[in-house]
C-alpha positions as CSV (number, residue, x, y, z in Angstrom):
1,X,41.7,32.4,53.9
2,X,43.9,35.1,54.5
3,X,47.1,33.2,53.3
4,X,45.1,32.7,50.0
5,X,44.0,36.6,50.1
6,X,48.0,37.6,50.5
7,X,49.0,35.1,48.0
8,X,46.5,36.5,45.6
9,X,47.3,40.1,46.2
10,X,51.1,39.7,45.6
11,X,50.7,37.4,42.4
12,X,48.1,39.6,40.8
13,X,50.2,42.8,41.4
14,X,53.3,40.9,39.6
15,X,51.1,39.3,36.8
16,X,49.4,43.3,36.3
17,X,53.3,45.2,36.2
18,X,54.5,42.3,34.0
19,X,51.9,42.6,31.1
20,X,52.1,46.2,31.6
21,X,55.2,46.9,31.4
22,X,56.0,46.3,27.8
23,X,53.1,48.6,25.9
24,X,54.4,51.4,28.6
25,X,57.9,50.6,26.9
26,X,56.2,51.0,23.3
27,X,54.7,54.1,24.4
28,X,58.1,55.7,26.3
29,X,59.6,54.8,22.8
30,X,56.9,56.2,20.4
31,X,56.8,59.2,22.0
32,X,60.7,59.5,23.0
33,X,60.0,59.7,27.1
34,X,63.3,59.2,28.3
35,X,65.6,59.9,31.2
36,X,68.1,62.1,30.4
37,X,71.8,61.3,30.3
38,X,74.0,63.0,31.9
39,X,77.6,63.1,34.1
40,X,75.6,62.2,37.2
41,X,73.4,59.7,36.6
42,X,75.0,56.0,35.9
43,X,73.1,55.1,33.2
44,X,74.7,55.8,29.3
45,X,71.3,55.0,27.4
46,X,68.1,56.3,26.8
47,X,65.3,54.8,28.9
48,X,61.4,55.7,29.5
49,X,61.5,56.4,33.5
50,X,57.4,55.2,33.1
51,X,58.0,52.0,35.3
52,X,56.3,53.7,38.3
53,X,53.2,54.0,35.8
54,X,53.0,50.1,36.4
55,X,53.5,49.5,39.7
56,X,50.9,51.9,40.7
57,X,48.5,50.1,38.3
58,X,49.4,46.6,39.8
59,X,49.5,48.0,43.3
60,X,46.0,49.6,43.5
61,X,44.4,46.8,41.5
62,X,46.0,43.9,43.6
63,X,45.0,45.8,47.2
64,X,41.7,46.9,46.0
65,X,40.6,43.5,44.6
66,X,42.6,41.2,47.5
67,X,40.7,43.3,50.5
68,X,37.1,42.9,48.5
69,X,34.9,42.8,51.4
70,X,37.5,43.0,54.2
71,X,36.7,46.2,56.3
72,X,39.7,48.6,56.2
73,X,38.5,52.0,57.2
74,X,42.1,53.6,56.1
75,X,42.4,52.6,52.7
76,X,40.5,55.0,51.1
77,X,42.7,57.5,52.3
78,X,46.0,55.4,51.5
79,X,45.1,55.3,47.8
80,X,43.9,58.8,47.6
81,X,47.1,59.9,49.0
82,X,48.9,57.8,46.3
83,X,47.0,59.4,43.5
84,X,48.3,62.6,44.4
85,X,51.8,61.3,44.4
86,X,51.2,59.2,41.5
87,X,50.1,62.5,39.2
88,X,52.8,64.9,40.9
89,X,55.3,62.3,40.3
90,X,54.4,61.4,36.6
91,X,54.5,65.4,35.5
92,X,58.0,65.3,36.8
93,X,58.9,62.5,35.0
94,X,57.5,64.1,32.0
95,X,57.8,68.1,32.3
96,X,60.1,68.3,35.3
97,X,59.0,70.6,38.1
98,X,60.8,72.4,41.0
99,X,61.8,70.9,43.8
100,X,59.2,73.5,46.1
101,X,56.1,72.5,44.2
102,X,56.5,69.0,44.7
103,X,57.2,69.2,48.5
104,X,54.1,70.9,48.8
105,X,52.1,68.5,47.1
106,X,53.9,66.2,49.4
107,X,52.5,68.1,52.1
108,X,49.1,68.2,50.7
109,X,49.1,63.9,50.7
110,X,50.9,63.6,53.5
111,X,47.8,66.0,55.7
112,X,45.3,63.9,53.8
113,X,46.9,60.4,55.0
114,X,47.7,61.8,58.5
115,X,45.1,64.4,58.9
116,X,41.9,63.0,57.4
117,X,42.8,58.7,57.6
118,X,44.4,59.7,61.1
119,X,46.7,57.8,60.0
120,X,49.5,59.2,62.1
121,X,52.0,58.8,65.6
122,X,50.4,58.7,69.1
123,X,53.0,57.3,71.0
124,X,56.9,57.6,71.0
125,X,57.4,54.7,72.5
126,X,60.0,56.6,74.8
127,X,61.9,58.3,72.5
128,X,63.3,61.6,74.4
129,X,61.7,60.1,77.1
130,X,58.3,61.1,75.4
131,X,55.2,58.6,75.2
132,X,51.7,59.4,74.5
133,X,51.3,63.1,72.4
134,X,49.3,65.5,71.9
135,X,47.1,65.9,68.4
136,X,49.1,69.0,67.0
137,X,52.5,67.6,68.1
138,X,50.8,64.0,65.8
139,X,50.3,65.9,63.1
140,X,53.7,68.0,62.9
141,X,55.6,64.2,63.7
142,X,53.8,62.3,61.5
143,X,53.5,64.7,58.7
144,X,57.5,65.3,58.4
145,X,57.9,61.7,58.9
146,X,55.7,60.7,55.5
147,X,57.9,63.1,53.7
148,X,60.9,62.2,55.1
149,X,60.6,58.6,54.1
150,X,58.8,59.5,50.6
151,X,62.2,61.6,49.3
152,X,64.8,58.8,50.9
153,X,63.2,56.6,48.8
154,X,62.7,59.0,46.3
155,X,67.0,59.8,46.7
156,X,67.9,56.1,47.2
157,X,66.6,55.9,43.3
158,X,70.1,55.7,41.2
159,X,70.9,52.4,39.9
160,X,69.1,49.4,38.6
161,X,66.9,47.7,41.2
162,X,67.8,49.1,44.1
163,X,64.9,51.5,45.2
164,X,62.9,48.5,44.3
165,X,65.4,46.6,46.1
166,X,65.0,47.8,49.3
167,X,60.8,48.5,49.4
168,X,60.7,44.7,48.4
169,X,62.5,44.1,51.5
170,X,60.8,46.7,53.5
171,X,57.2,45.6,52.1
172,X,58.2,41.8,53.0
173,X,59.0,42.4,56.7
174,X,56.4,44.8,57.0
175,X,54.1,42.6,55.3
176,X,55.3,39.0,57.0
177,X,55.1,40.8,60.6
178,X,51.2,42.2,60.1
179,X,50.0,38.5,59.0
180,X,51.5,37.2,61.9
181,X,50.4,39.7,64.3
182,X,46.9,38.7,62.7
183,X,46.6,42.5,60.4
184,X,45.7,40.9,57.6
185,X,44.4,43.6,55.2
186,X,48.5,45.7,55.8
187,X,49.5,42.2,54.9
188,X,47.6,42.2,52.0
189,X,48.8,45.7,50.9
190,X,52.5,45.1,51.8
191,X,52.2,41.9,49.4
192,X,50.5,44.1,46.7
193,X,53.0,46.4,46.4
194,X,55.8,43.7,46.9
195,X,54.6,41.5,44.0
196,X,54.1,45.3,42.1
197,X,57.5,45.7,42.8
198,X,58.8,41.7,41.9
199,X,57.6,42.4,38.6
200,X,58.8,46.2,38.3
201,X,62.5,44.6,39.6
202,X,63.2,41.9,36.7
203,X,62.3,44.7,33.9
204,X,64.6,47.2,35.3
205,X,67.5,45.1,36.7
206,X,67.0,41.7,33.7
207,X,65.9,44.0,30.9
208,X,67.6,44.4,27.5
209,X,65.4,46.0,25.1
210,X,62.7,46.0,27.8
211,X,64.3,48.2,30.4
212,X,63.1,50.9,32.2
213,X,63.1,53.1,35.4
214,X,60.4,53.8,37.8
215,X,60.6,57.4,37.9
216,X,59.5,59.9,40.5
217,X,56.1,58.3,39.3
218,X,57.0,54.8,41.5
219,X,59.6,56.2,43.9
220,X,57.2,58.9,45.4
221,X,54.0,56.3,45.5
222,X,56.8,53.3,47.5
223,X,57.7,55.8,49.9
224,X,53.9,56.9,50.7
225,X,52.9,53.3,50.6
226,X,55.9,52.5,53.2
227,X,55.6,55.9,55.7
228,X,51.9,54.5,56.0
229,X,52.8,51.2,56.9
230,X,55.5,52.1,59.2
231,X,52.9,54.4,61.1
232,X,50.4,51.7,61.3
233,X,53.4,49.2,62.6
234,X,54.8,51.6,65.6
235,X,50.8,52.4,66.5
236,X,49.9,48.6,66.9
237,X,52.9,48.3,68.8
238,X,51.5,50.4,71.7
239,X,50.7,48.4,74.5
240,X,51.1,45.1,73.0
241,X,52.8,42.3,74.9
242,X,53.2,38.6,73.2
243,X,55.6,37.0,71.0
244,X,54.9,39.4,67.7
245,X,55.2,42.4,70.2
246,X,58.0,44.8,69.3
247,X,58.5,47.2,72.5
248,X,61.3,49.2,70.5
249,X,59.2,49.4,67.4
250,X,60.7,52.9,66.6
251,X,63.9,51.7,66.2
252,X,63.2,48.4,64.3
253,X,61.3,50.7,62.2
254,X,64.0,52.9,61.8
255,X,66.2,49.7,60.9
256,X,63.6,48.8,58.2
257,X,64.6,51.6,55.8
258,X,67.7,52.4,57.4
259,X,69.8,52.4,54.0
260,X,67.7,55.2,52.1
261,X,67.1,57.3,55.5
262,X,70.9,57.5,56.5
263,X,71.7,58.0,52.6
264,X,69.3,60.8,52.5
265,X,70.9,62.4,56.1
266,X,74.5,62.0,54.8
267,X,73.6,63.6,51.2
268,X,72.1,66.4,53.0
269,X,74.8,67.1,55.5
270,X,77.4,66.8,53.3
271,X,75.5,69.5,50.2
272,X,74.3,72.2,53.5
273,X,78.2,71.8,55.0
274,X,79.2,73.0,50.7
275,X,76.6,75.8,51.4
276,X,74.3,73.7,48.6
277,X,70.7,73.7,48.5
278,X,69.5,70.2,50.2
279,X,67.7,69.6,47.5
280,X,70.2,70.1,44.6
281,X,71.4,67.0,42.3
282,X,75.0,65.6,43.3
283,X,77.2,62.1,43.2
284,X,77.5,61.9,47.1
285,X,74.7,59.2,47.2
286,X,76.4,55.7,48.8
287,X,75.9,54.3,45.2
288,X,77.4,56.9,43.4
289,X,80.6,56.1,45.7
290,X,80.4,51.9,45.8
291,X,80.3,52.3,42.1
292,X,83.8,53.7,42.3
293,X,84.8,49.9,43.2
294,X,81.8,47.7,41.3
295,X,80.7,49.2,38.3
296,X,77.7,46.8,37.5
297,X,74.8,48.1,39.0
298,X,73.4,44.7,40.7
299,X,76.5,44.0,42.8
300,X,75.7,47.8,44.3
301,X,72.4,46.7,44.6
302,X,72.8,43.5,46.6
303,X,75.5,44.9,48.6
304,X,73.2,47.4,49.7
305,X,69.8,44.9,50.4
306,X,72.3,42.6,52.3
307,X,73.3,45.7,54.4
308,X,69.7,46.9,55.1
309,X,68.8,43.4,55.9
310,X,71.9,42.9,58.4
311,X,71.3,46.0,60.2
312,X,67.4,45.3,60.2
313,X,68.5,42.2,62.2
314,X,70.6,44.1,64.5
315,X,68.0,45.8,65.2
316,X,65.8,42.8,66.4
317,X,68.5,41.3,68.3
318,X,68.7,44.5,70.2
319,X,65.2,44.8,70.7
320,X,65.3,41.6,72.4
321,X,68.3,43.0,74.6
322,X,65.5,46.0,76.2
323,X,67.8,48.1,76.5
324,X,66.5,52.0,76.4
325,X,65.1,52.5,73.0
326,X,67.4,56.1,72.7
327,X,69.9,54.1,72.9
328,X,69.0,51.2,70.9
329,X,68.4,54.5,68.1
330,X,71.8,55.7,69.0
331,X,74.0,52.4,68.2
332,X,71.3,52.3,64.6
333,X,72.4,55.7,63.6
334,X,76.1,55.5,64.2
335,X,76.7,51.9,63.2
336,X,74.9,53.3,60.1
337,X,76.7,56.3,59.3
338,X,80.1,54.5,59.7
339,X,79.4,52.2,57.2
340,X,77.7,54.9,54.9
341,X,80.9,56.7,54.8
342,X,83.2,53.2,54.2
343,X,83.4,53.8,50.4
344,X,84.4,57.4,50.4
345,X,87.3,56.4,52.9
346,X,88.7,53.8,50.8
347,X,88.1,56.1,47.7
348,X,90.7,58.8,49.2
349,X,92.7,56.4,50.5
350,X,92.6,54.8,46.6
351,X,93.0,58.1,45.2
352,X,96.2,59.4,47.7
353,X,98.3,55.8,46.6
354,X,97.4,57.0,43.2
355,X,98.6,60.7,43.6
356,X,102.1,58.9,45.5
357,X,102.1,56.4,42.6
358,X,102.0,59.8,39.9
359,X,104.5,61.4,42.5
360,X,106.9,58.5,42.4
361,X,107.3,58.3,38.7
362,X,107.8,61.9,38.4
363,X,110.2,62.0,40.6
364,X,112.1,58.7,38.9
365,X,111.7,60.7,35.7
366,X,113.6,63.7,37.1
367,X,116.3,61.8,38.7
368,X,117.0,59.9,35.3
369,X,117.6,62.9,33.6
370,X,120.1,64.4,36.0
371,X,121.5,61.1,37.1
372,X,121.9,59.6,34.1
């Protein structure tokens, strides 16, 4: 039965986005919705960024219909959340707003998840040496947390299939690891949004005249979805011994979305370290810099995936190591961070053999005209 329910709930949220997708298209069109071009962005044509529009349809429809008489206490609160997202991230995508109104509607859905579904942290699981906590200390952890992974994935979204990319491969581990562990009615939502997602992927990635972007409309909404899930993963995890039993779920969890979290802290370092606003628009994302080397967005893409996927199994095999989970974390971030910075090394190191290549004919230049 519940094979059949996450079955239906991930074809019913592709079939929804796939039929939907084109009059959205039609509409973006009619009424000239686009995303503007500019220097930074990678794209040179004018597309609707309504694709998030979709997935939100397919997503709620699909979990709503798939969990039909399956008690799940925290859903209500999980779809109110992404309503708010869903309408604070569709005004952007049409009006634009400033940065400090949406983190405080962020805030807003973050305390209604956390707050009101209690949807939130209880345990560390050891990290700092900390285990069970406090309600206020919850709230604070688990609060930041949802935002934190709402604006990585909201960050991550620069080229052609890759914040859908990478929440299909969150959604699927997330998703494969409740159904075994026997939570069906996660399982059902990961699958939701990862069949959303399937059919959000082949317009955005495959599409010609049919192209479009999901927007702050679908990147806010994924990251929601996924800050909820990963909460619900690192709570069932407490106490829980057997074969499906993760014992360092915070840093498996970490490993999960590793590629738009260590994205989002290298951005951010590197704009606060050229006294720049966290917040503000630049071309230091990983993508902007792998597409120095591959200029066709879905080699980025899969480079990326394969990365998130690699390090994701890292992180198991360490897991099954038990070393301390600090330092499990540790090895994550750096390993992470090292790579993150690969493409800007071999970009000076490009641009220095090009400045000595410059240097060299000059100079050959000059000594022709005296020595010859």
């Amino acid at each position: 039965m519940e094979i059949t329910l996450t079955t239906i709930a991930f074809f019913l949220g592709f079939i929804l986005v796939v039929f939907t997708i084109p009059p959205i298209i039609r509409v973006g069109h009619a009424k000239r919705l686009f995303d503007p071009v500019n220097e930074r962005k990678l794209h040179k044509k004018t597309i609707p960024p309504l694709g998030g529009v979709a997935i939100f349809i397919g997503f709620v429809i699909a979990t709503v219909v798939a969990t039909d008489g399956i008690r799940f206490d925290e859903l209500k609160y999980i779809l109110a959340s992404v309503i708010v997202m869903f309408f604070i991230g569709l005004k952007d995508d049409l009006m634009d707003i400033s940065a400090l109104k949406k983190l405080i509607v962020q805030i807003f859905a973050a305390f209604l998840l956390v707050g009101m579904g209690d949807l939130r942290f209880t345990n560390l699981h050891g990290v700092f040496g900390i285990y069970d906590i406090g309600i206020v200390l919850s709230l604070i952890i688990s609060v930041f947390a949802v935002i934190v992974i709402i604006n990585a994935f909201n960050l991550i979204d620069g080229i052609d299939g890759l914040a859908s990319g990478l929440a299909m491969t969150s959604t699927f581990i997330l998703g494969y690891w409740f159904y075994v562990a026997g939570h069906y009615t996660y399982a059902i939502m990961a699958l939701a949004l990862a069949g959303s997602l399937a059919g959000f992927f082949v317009f955005n990635v495959f599409g010609d005249k049919h192209k479009l972007f999901m927007g702050d409309t679908g990147s806010l909404i994924i990251g929601l979805i996924i800050a909820a899930m990963i909460i619900k993963f690192n709570e069932l995890n407490i106490n829980i011994t057997g074969e499906h039993a993760i014992a360092a779920s915070p840093a498996v969890s970490f490993a999960i979305i590793i590629i738009p979290l260590i994205d989002t802290m290298r951005v951010m370092a590197i704009r606060i370290k050229s006294k720049k606003s966290p917040f503000s628009a630049d071309n230091n994302h990983i993508h902007h810099r792998l597409f120095y080397f591959f200029k066709k967005h879905i080699v980025i893409t899969s480079i990326l995936v394969a990365s998130n996927i690699v390090l994701f199994l890292f992180s198991l095999y360490l897991n099954n190591t038990r070393i301390n989970v600090n330092y499990q974390l540790l090895i994550l971030v750096v390993t992470s961070i090292l790579i993150s910075f690969v493409p800007s090394v071999f970009i000076r190191l490009s641009e220095d053999r090009k400045n000595k290549v410059v240097l060299k004919s000059r100079w050959s230049s000059i000594s022709r005209l005296f020595f010859w």
